[in-house]
C-alpha positions in Angstrom: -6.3 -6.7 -16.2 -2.8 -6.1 -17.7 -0.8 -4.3 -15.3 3.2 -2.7 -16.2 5.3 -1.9 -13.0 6.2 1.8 -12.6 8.6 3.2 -9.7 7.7 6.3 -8.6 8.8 8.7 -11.4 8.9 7.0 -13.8 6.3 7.7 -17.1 3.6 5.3 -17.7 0.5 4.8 -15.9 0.4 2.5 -13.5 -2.8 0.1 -12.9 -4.0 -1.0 -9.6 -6.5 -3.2 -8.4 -8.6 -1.9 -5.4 -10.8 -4.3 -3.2 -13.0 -2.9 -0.6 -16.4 -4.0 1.1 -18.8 -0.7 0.9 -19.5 -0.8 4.6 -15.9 -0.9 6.2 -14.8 2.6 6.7 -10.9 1.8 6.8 -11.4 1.1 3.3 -13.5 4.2 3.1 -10.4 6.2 4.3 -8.1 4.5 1.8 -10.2 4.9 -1.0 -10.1 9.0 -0.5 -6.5 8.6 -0.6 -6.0 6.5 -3.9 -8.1 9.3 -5.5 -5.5 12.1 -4.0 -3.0 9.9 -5.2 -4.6 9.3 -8.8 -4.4 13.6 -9.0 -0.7 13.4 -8.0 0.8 10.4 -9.8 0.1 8.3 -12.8 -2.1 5.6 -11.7 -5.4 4.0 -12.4 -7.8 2.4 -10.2 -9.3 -0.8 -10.9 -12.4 -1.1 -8.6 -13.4 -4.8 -7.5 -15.4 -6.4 -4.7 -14.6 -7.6 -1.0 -17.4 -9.1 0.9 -16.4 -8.9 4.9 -19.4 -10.7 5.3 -18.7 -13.9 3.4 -14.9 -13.0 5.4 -16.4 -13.7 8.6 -19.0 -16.1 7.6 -20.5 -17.8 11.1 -17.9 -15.4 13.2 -19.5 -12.2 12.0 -20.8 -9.4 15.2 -24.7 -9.0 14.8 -24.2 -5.2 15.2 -23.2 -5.4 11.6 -26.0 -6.8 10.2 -27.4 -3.7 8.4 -24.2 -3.4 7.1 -23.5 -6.8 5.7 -27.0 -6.6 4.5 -26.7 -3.7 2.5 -23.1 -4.3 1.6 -24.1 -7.8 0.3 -26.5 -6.0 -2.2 -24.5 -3.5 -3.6 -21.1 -6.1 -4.0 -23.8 -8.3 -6.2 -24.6 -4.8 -8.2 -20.6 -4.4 -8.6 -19.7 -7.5 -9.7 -22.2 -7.0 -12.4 -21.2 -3.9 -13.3 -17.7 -5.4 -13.2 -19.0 -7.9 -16.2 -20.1 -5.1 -18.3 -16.7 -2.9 -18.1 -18.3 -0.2 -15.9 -14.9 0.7 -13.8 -15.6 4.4 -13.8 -19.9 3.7 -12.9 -18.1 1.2 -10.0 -15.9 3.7 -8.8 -19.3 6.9 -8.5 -21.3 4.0 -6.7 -18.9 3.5 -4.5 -18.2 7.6 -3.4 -21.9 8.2 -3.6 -22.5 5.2 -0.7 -19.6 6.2 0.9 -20.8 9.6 1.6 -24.0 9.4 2.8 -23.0 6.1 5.0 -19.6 7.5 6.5 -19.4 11.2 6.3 -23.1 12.0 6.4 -24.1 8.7 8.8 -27.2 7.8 6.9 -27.8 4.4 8.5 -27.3 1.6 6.6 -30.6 0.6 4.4 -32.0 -0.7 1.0 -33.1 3.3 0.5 -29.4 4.4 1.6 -27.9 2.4 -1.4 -30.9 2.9 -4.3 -30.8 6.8 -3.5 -27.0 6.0 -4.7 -27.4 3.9 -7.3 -29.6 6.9 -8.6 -27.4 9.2 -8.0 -24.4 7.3 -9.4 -26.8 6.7 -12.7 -26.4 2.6 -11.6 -29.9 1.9 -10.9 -30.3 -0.1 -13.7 -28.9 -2.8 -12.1 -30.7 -2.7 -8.4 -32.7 -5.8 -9.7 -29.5 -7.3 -9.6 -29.3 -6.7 -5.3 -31.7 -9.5 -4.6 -30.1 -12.0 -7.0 -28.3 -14.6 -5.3 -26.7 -16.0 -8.4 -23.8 -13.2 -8.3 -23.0 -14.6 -4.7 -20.0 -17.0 -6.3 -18.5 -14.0 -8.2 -18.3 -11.7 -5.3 -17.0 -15.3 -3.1 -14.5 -15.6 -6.6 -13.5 -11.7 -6.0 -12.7 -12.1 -1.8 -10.8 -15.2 -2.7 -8.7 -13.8 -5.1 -7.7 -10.9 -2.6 -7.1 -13.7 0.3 -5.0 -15.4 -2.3 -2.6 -12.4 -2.6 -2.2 -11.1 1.2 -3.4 -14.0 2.9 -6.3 -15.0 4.9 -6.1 -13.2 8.3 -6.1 -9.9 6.3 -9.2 -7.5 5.8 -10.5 -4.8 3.4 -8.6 -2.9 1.5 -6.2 -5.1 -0.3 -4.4 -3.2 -3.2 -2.8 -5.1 -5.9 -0.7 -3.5 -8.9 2.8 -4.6 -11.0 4.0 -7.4 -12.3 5.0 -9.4 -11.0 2.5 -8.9 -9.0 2.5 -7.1 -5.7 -0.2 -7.3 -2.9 -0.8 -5.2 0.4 -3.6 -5.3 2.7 -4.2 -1.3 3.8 -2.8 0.8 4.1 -4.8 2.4 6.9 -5.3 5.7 7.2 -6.9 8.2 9.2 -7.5 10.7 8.2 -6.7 10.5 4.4 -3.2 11.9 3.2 -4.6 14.9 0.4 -2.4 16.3 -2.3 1.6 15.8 -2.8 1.6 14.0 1.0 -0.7 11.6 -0.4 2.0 10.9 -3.3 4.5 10.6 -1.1 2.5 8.0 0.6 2.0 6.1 -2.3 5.9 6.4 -3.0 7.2 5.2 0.3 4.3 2.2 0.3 5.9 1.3 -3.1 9.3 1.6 -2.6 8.9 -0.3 0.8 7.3 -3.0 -0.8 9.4 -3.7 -3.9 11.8 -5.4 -1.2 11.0 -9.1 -1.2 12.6 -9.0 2.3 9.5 -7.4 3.7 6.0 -8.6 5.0 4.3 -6.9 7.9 4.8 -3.1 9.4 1.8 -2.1 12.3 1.5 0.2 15.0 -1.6 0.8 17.7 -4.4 2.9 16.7 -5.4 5.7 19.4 -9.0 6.6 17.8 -11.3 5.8 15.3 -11.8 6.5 11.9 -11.3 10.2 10.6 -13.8 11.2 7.6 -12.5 14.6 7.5 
């Protein structure tokens, strides 16, 4: 994807790259947010896979494992969605799982993601969940993301500009909404544009807000 680097102001949209993993709801979070910031400054979204699965190949907590099950389909079903130029059918899979697995706390299952696939008009490719051939191009799209912020990262990694500029998060909780969640974006920007800078973290008291 061709990218052009934009400071905040300036005209011209801006296009970024978003990597997330279906199941992680950090990434969940953060996605709400690049929408708010899509309404409030000039950006597109580039959806692409993360598989925390493949991540934490042979280290991975078995409380997951409906999870990374389902999650492994549906990255197969975006990557070949992601073949055919289907950004926008990517990006409606994506909210429609996200809803009913975060906010609404269907448990995760083969039903959960066809009754989104449906709804996201996607279920032409739900032969494609079972079909271990897309495996390398979902490996292909987590490698890529490790390659820009580094292995002992997670999901979401956010790429845009060029050159090109890489952050793993941010995390959120609850999602910034409206002109707060441009000025977000702004200070995430401007903070990163300094080749001087690499890590900023504090403790999180709770879990993950949906609201």
């Amino acid at each position: 994807m061709t990218t052009r680097e934009a400071k905040p102001g300036e005209s011209g949209t801006l296009d970024i790259e978003f990597f997330f993993d279906p199941g992680c709801p950090w990434a969940w979070i953060t996605s709400r947010w690049i929408h708010e910031v899509a309404a409030v400054r000039d950006i597109s979204v580039h959806w692409r896979s993360y598989s925390l699965g493949m991540l934490n190949e042979g280290h991975d907590n078995p409380a997951f494992a409906d999870k990374r099950a389902m999650a492994k389909k549906a990255l197969r079903m975006i990557e070949a969605l992601e073949v055919e130029g289907r950004n926008d059918d990517i990006g409606r899979f994506y909210t429609e799982m996200g809803t009913r697995f975060h906010v609404n706390e269907e448990p995760a299952s083969d039903e959960l993601m066809i009754a989104a696939a449906k709804a996201a008009g996607v279920d032409d490719k739900l032969d494609v969940a079972e079909d271990e051939s897309w495996d390398p191009a979902v490996r292909a799209a987590l490698d890529e993301a490790k390659g820009m912020v580094g292995a002992d990262t997670g999901t979401p990694v956010i790429a845009w500009g060029e050159p090109r500029r890489a952050i793993f998060g941010p995390v959120l909780s609850p999602a910034p909404t409206g002109e707060k969640a441009g000025e977000v974006w702004d200070a995430m920007v401007t903070l990163t544009g300094n080749a001087d800078f690499w890590e900023i973290k504090r403790g999180r008291d709770g879990g993950p807000d949906f609201s």
